[in-house]
C-alpha positions in Angstrom: -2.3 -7.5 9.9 -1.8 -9.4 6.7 1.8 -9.1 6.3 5.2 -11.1 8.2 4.7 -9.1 11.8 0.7 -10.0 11.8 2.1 -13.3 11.2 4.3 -13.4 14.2 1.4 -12.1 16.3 -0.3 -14.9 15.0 2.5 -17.6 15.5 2.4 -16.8 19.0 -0.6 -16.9 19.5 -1.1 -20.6 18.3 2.6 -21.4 20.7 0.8 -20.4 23.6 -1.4 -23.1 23.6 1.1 -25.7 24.3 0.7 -27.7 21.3 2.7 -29.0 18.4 2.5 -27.4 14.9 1.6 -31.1 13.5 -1.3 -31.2 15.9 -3.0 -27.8 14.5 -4.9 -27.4 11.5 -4.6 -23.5 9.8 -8.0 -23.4 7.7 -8.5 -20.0 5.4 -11.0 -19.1 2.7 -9.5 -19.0 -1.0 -8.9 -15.2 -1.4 -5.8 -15.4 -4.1 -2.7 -13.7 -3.7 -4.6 -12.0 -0.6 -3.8 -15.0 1.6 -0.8 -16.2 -0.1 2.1 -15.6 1.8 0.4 -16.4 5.1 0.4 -19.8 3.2 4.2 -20.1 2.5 4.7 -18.6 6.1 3.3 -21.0 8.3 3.9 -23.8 6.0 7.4 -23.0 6.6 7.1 -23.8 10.1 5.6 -27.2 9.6 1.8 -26.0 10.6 -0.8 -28.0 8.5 -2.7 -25.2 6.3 -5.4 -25.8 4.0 -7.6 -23.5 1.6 -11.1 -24.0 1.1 -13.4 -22.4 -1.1 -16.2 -19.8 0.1 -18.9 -21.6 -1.3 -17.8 -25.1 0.3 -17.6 -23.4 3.9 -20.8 -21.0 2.9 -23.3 -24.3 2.2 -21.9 -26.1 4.8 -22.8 -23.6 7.8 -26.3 -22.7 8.5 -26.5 -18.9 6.6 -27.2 -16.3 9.0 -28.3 -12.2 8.3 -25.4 -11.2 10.7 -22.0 -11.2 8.9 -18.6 -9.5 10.1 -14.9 -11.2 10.5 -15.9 -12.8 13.7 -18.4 -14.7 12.7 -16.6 -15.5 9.8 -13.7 -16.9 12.0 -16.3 -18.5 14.1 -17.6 -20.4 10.6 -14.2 -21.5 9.5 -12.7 -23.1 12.6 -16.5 -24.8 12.7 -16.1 -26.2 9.2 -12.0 -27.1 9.9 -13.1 -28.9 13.0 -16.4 -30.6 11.5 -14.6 -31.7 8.2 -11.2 -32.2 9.5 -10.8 -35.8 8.0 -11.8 -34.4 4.1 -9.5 -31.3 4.4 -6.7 -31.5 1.4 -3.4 -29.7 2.6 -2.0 -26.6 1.3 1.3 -27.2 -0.5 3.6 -24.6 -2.1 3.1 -25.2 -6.0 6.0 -25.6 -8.1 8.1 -22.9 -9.1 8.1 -23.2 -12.9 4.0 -24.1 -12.4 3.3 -21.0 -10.8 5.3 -18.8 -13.7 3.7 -20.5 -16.1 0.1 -19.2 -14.2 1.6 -15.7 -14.0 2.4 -15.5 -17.7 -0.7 -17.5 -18.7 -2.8 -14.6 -17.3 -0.7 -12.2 -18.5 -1.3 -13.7 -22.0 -4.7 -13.4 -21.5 -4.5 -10.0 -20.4 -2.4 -8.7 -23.4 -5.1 -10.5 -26.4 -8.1 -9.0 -24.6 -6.3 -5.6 -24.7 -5.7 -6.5 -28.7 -8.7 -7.5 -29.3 -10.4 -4.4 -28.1 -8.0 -2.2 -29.9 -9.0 -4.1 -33.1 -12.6 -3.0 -32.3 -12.0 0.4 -31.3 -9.6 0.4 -35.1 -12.6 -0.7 -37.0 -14.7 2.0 -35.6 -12.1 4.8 -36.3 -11.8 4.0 -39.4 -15.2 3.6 -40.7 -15.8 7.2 -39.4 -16.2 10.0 -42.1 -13.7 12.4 -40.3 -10.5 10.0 -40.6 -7.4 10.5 -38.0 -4.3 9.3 -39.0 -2.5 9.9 -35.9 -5.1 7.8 -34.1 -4.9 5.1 -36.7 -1.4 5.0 -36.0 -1.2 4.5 -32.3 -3.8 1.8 -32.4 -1.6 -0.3 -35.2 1.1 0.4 -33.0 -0.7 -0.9 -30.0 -2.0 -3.9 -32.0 1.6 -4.8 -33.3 3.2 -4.8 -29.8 0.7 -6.7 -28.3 1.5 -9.2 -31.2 5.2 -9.2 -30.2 4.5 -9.6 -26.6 2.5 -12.9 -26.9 5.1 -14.0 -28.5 7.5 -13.5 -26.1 5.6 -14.7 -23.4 5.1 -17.7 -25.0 8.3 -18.3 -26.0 9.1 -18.1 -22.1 6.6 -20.5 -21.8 8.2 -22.8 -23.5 11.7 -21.9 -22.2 10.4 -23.2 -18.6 9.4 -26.4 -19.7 12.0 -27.2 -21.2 13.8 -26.9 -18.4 12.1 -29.4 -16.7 12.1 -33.1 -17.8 9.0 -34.4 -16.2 6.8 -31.1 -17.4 8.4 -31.2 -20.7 7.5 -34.8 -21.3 4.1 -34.4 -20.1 3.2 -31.5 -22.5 4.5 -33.3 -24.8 2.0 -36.2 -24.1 -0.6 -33.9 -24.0 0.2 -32.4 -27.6 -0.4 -35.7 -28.7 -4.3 -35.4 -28.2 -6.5 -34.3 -31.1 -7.2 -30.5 -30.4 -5.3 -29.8 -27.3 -2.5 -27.0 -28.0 0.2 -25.6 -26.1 -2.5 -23.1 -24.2 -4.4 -25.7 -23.2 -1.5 -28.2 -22.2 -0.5 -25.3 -19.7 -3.9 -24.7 -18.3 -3.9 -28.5 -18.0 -1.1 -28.4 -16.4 -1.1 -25.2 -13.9 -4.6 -26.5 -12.3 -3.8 -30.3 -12.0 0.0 -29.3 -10.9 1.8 -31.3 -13.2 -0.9 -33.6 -12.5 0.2 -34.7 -9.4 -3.3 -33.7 -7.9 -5.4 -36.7 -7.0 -8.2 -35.4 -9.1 -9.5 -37.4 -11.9 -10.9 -36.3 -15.5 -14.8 -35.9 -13.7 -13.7 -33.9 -11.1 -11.8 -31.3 -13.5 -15.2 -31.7 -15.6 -17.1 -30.3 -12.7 -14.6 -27.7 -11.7 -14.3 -26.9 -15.0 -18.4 -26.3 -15.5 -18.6 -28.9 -18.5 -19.9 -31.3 -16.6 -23.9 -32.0 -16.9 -25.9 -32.5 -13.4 -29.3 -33.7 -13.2 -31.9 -31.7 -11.0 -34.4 -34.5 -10.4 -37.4 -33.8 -7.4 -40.8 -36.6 -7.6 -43.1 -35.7 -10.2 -43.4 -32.0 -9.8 -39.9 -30.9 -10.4 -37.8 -32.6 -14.0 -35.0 -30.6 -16.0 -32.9 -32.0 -18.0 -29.3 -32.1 -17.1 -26.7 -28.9 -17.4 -23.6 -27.7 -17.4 -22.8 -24.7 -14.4 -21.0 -23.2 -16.4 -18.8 -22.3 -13.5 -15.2 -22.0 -12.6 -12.4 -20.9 -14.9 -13.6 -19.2 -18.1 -10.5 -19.3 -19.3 -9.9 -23.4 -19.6 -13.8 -23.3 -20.3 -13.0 -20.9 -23.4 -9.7 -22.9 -25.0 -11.6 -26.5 -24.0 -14.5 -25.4 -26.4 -12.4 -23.9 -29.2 -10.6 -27.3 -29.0 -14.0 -29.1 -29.7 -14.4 -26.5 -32.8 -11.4 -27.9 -34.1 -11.5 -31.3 -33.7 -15.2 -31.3 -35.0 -14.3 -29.8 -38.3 -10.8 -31.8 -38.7 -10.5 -34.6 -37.1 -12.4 -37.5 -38.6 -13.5 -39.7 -35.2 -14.7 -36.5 -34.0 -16.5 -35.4 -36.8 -18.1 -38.5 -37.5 -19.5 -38.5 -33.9 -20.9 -34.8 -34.2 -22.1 -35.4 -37.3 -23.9 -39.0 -35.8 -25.6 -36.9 -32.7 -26.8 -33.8 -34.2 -28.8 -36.4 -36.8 -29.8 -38.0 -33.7 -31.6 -34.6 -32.6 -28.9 -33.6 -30.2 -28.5 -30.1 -29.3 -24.8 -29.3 -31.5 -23.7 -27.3 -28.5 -24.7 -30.3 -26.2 -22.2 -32.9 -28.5 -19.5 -29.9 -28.5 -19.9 -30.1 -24.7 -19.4 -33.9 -24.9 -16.3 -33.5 -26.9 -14.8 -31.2 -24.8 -15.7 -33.7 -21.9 -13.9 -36.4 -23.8 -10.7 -34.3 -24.7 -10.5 -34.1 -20.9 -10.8 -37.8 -20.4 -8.2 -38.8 -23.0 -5.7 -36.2 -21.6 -5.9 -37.7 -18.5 -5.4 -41.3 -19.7 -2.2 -40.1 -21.8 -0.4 -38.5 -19.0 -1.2 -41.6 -16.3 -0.2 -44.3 -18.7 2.6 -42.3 -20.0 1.6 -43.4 -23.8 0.9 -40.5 -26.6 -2.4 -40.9 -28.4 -2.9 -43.5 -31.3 -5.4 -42.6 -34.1 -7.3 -45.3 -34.7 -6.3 -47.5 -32.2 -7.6 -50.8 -31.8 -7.1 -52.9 -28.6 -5.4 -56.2 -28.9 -7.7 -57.7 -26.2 -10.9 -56.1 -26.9 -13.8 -56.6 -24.6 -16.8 -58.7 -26.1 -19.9 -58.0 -25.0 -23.1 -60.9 -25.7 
């Protein structure tokens, strides 16, 4: 059972094969909150536990019709014991990281919920048969939601202020053209503080910003594109970021403005920007410097 007493059943289980926690590796398919606590519990005890996604253990294993929990099981332990040396260990997040997820996605909740009461306002009141009562309760709906992203971001930033290192890093962050405090967070929450060893590619690709080629011999040529997969939520604030620094930041506008006259696709160069907002986020919060407009290096490379 997924709860503490399945996880004693399982504890000993894995003590009666005579063998160390440090010498076992606990391998599980991301499933969210689902496998969670099963995480924290055998962490706990010193058991090395690490989450992979589906798709990663799915490609990996030769695909079969036949599918139940035991083959499943079967699948897993194959992958933990094939890739053993590439498997990144599970550690508990940090505490003010992981409220700062939960109100994040809470926020995002609450302005979806707004934004479809706006809608369902404009239709009501283009109607010819008017309701005033029904008018009201949508306002009223409207005006809360307001109040409560408000709040929540004002908890927000009442957590990181109340740590030094996260503080200073959003602040960093700030720094760079078009990110805001949404974004710093998101930044934040997937890289965990940045203390993931994951560079400005990788979150790219996780991202679904990133272009691949899909290149076969001479019968098979696309040009390279974006997977759009992974979390439409940092995909979402990444390109209204773009939007903005296109339209009022100077550097970026000029480079817009330089590829679409080039015949660039202006999706494509908004793509690019949000690839390079990435990239100098990452620089700002590993050298510990706030972005300079206009900088200009005091050793700069020559090229001949």
């Amino acid at each position: 059972e997924n709860n503490t007493d399945g996880y004693s059943v399982l504890e000993e289980l894995l003590n009666s094969l005579s063998l160390k926690p440090t010498e076992l590796v606990l391998l599980l398919e991301a499933t969210g909150i689902y496998g969670e606590e099963l995480c924290y519990y055998f962490s706990a005890k010193d058991y090395n536990v690490s989450v992979e996604a589906p798709h990663k253990i799915k490609n990996s294993i030769k695909d079969s019709p036949r599918k139940n929990d035991f083959l499943d099981a079967e699948r897993i332990a194959e992958y933990a014991y094939r890739f053993c040396d590439q498997l990144s260990l599970w550690l508990p997040p940090s505490e003010i990281l992981d409220q700062i997820k939960s109100l994040l996605s809470l926020r995002e909740h609450i302005v979806e919920q707004v934004t479809a009461n706006k809608s369902a306002l404009k239709a009501v009141q283009r109607k010819h048969y008017k309701n005033q009562m029904v008018e009201d309760i949508y306002l009223e709906a409207i005006n809360l939601g307001g109040k409560q992203v408000k709040l929540i971001e004002k908890q927000i930033k009442g957590l990181l202020n109340d740590d030094d290192s996260f503080r200073h890093k959003v602040k960093l962050l700030l720094s760079v053209p078009g990110v805001g405090l949404l974004l710093a967070c998101n930044l934040m929450v997937i890289t965990e503080g940045f203390s993931k060893a994951v560079n400005y590619k990788q979150l790219n690709a996780y991202a679904g910003i990133c272009p691949f080629e899909k290149q076969s011999g001479s019968s098979l040529y696309r040009r390279p594109r974006s997977k759009r997969v992974g979390p439409g939520k940092l995909r979402k604030l990444l390109y209204l970021a773009s939007l903005s620094v296109r339209t009022h930041n100077p550097e970026f506008r000029r480079y817009f403005l330089r590829k679409t006259n080039q015949g660039k696709n202006s999706r494509l160069v908004l793509n690019n920007i949000a690839n390079k907002i990435i990239k100098i986020s990452f620089a700002v919060v590993h050298n510990n410097k706030p972005f300079i407009d206009n900088y200009n290096s005091i050793n700069p490379c020559i090229f001949i």
